[in-house]
C-alpha positions in Angstrom: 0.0 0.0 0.0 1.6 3.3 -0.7 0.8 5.9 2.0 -0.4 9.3 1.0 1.3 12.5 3.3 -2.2 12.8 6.2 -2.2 9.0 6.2 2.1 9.2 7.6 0.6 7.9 11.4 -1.4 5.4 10.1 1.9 3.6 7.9 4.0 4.1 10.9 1.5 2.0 12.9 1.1 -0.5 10.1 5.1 -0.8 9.7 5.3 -1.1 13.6 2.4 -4.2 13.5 4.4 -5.5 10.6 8.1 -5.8 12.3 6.3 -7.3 15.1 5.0 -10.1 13.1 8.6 -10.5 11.6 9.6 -10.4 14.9 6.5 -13.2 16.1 8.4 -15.1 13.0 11.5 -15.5 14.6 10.8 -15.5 18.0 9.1 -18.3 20.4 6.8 -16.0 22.1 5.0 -15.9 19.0 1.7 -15.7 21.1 2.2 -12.5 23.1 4.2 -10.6 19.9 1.0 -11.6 17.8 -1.5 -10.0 20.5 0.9 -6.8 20.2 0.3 -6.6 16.5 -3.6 -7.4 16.5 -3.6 -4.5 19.1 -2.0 -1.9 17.2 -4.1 -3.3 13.9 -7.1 -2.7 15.7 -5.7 1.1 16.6 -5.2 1.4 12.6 -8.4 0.3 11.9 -9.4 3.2 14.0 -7.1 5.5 13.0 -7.9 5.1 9.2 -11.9 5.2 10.1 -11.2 8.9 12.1 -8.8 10.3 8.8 -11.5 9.0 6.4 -14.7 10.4 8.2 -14.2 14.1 7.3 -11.6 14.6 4.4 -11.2 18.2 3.4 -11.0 18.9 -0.3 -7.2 18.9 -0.8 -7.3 15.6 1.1 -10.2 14.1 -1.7 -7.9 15.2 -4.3 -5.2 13.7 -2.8 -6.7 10.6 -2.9 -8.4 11.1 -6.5 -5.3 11.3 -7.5 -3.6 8.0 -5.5 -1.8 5.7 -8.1 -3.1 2.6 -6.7 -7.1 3.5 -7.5 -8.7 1.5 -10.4 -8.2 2.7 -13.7 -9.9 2.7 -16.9 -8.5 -0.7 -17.7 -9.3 -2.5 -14.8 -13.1 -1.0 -15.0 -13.0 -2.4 -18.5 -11.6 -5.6 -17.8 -14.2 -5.9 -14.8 -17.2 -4.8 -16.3 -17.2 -5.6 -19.9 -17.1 -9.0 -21.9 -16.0 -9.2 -25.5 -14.4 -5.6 -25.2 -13.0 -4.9 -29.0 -10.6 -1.6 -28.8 -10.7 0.5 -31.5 -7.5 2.6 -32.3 -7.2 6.0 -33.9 -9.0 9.2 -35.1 -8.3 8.5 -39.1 -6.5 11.9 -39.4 -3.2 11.5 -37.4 -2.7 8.8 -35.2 -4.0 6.9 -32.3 -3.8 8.7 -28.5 -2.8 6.1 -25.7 -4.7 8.9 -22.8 -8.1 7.4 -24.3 -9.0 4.2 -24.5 -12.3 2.7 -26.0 -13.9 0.8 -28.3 -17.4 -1.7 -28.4 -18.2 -4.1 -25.7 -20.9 -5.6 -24.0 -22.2 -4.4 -20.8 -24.5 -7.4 -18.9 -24.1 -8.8 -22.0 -26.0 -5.8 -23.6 -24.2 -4.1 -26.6 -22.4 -0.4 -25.9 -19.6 1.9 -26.4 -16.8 2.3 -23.8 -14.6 5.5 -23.7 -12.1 6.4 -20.8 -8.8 8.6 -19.7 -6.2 5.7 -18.9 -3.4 7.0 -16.3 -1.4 3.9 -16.4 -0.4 1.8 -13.6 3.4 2.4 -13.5 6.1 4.6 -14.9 6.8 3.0 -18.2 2.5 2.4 -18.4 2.0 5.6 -17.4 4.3 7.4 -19.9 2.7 5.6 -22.5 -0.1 6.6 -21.6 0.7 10.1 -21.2 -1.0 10.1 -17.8 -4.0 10.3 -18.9 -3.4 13.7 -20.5 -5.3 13.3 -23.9 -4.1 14.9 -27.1 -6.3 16.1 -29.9 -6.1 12.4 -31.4 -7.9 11.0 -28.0 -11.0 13.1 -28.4 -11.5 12.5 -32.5 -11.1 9.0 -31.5 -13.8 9.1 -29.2 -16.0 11.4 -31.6 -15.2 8.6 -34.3 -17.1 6.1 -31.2 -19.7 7.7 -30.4 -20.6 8.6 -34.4 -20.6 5.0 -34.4 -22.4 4.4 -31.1 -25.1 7.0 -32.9 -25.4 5.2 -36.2 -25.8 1.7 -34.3 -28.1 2.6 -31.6 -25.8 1.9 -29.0 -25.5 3.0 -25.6 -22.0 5.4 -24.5 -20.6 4.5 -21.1 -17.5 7.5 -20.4 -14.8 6.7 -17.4 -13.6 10.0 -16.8 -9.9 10.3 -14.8 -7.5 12.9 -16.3 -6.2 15.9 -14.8 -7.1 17.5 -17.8 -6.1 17.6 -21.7 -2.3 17.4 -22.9 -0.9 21.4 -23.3 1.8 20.8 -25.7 2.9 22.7 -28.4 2.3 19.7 -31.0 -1.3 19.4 -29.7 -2.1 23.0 -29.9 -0.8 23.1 -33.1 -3.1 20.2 -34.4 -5.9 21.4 -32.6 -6.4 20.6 -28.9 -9.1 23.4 -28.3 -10.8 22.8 -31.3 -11.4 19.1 -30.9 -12.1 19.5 -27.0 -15.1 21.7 -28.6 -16.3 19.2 -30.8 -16.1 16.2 -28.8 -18.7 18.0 -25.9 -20.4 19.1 -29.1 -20.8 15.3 -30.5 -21.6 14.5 -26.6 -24.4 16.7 -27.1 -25.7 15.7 -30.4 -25.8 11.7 -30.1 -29.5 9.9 -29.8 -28.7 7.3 -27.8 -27.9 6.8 -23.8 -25.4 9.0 -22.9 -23.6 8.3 -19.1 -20.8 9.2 -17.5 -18.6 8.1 -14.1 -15.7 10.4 -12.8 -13.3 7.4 -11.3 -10.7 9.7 -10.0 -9.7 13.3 -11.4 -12.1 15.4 -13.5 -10.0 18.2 -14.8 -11.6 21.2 -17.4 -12.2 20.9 -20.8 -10.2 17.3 -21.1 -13.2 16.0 -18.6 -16.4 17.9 -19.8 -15.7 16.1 -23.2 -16.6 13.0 -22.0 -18.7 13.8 -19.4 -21.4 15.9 -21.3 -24.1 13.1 -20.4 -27.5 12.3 -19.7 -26.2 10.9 -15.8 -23.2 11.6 -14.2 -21.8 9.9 -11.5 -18.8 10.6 -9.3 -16.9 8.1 -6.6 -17.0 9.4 -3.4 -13.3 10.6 -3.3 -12.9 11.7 -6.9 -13.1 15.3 -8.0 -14.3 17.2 -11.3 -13.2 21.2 -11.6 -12.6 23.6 -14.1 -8.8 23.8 -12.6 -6.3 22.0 -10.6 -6.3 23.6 -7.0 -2.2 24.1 -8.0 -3.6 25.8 -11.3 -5.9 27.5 -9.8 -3.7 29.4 -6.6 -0.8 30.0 -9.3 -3.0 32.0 -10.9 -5.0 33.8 -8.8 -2.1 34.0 -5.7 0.5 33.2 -7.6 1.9 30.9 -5.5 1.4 27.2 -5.9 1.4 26.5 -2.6 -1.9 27.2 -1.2 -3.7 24.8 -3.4 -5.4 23.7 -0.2 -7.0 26.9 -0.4 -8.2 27.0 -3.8 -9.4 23.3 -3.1 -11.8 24.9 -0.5 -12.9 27.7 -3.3 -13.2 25.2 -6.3 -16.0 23.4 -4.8 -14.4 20.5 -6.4 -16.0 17.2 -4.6 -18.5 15.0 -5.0 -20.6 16.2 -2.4 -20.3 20.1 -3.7 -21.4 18.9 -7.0 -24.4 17.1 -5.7 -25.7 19.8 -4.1 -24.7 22.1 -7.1 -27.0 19.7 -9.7 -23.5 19.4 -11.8 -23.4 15.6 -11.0 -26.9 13.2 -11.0 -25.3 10.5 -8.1 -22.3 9.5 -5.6 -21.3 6.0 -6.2 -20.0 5.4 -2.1 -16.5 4.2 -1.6 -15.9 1.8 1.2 -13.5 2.8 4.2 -9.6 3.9 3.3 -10.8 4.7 -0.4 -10.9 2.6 -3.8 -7.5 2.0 -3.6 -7.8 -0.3 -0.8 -10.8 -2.2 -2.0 -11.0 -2.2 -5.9 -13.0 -5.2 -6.7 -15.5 -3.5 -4.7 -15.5 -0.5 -5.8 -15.7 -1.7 -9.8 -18.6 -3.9 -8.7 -20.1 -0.2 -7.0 -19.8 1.6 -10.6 -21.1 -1.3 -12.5 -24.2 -1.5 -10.4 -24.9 2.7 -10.7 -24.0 2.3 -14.3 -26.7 -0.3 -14.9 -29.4 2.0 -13.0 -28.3 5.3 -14.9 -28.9 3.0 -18.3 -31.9 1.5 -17.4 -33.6 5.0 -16.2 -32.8 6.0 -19.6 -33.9 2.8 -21.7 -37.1 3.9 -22.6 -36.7 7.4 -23.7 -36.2 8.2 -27.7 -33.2 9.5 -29.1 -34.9 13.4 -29.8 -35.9 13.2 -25.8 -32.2 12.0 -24.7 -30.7 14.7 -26.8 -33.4 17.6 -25.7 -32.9 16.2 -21.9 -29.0 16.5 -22.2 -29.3 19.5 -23.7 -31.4 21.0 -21.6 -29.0 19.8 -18.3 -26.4 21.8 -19.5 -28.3 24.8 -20.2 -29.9 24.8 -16.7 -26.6 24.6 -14.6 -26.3 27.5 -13.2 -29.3 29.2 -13.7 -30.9 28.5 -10.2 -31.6 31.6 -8.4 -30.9 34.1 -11.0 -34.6 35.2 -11.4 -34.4 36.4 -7.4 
């Protein structure tokens, strides 16, 4: 388990219950030393319940952001049956950040699209951390063209920390195809849902998360910025993203209460990245609500409803 920085006690407890059982290994008072550790497990078990019960926002980002949550891939893998990736945007090449391609969902038909982080460094660089270029979202466009012509539902696993800002992506159109991926997101006939598994960040987000139902894990975050982004800009000092954490309004829980999410998919104690068979089994259960509230509705009602979402945010409390 790798230990984020408020979570410091709580490894220094596990490490001491650990050398104790190394110790129980060796020793012939195996008994007493194993009545030690259970003692100071129990404490941890505590201790991780009392960090977990109020996280502030930098402390949910923290955690949105740990390495060890399921990603893309593993929802995939756990979710889907006779998953057939399809590579590419037709123009320029294919974009590792985005993963997708048909599948079947409870053996249903659909289109999957999702941000893959990676798992490791040599994963993670090739998947540019999840940092989509241009190529990522004309792939997904490309998907959910299809998805339209087909009549198949779009599933989006959002968890990038926002699109790629390099020169090379600029120059081939990052802001351009951000703006037409939210527009196809917008234009499709067919169920439209979306899950934020970890980091929601800006434009690179929005473009796949422009759905009928949205859903967030408890611990995940969606915001315009990153709370570093956002105090270097308006402080100018990196430093107190803490701060900007609390002025984002950047959790789940915000966003409920906001109307910019539909649900909170609950995570269970010490986050998805202790239990992630669980928590994929938590998303594939709201998923499969969120599709079958919309399963009745026609593709002109499913593109007025999303439409009219998005127009609405906002909007509450203007006319007082």
């Amino acid at each position: 388990m790798t230990y984020l920085d408020f979570e410091k006690p709580l490894a220094d407890m596990d490490g001491k219950a650990e050398e104790l059982r190394a110790m129980a290994r060796k020793s012939e008072d195996s008994v007493d030393v194993e009545k030690e550790a259970a003692a100071l497990d129990k404490k941890a078990a505590t201790m991780l319940k009392d960090l977990y019960k109020d996280l502030t926002p930098w402390r949910k980002t923290q955690v949105a952001r740990h390495a060890d949550r399921p990603h893309c891939s593993d929802y995939i893998k756990g979710l889907f049956t006779e998953y057939m990736p399809l590579a590419g945007d037709r123009a320029f090449g294919d974009d590792h950040a985005v993963m997708g391609g048909l599948a079947r969902f409870n053996d249903a038909p659909c289109v999957v699209i999702g941000h893959e982080k990676g798992t490791d460094t040599k994963s993670r660089i090739h998947h540019n951390f999840g940092m989509a270029r241009p190529e990522g979202y004309r792939k997904a466009i490309r998907l959910m063209d299809m998805a339209h012509r087909f009549g198949l539902p779009v599933i989006t696993l959002v968890d990038t920390p926002g699109a790629y800002p390099g020169k090379g992506a600029e120059e081939r159109g990052q802001s351009e195809a951000i703006a037409r991926c939210t527009q196809k997101c917008l234009e499709i006939g067919v169920p439209l849902v979306s899950v934020i598994i970890g980091e929601g960040g800006s434009g690179g987000a929005v473009a796949f998360a422009t759905a009928n139902k949205i859903a967030m894990l408890e611990h995940s975050i969606y915001s315009v910025i990153s709370p570093e982004g956002c105090a270097s800009i308006l402080w100018k000092d990196a430093e107190r993203m803490r701060e900007a954490a609390e002025a984002l309004r950047l959790t789940a829980q915000d966003l409920k209460q906001l109307g910019v999410i539909d649900r909170i998919i609950a995570e269970q104690l010490g986050g998805a990245q202790r239990h992630p068979e669980e928590t994929i089994k938590a998303v594939g259960k709201d998923i499969a609500e969120m599709l079958k509230e919309l399963s009745d509705q026609k593709p002109a009602a499913l593109i007025k409803a999303r439409r009219e979402k998005f127009l609405s945010m906002g909007s509450k409390g203007l006319a007082a």
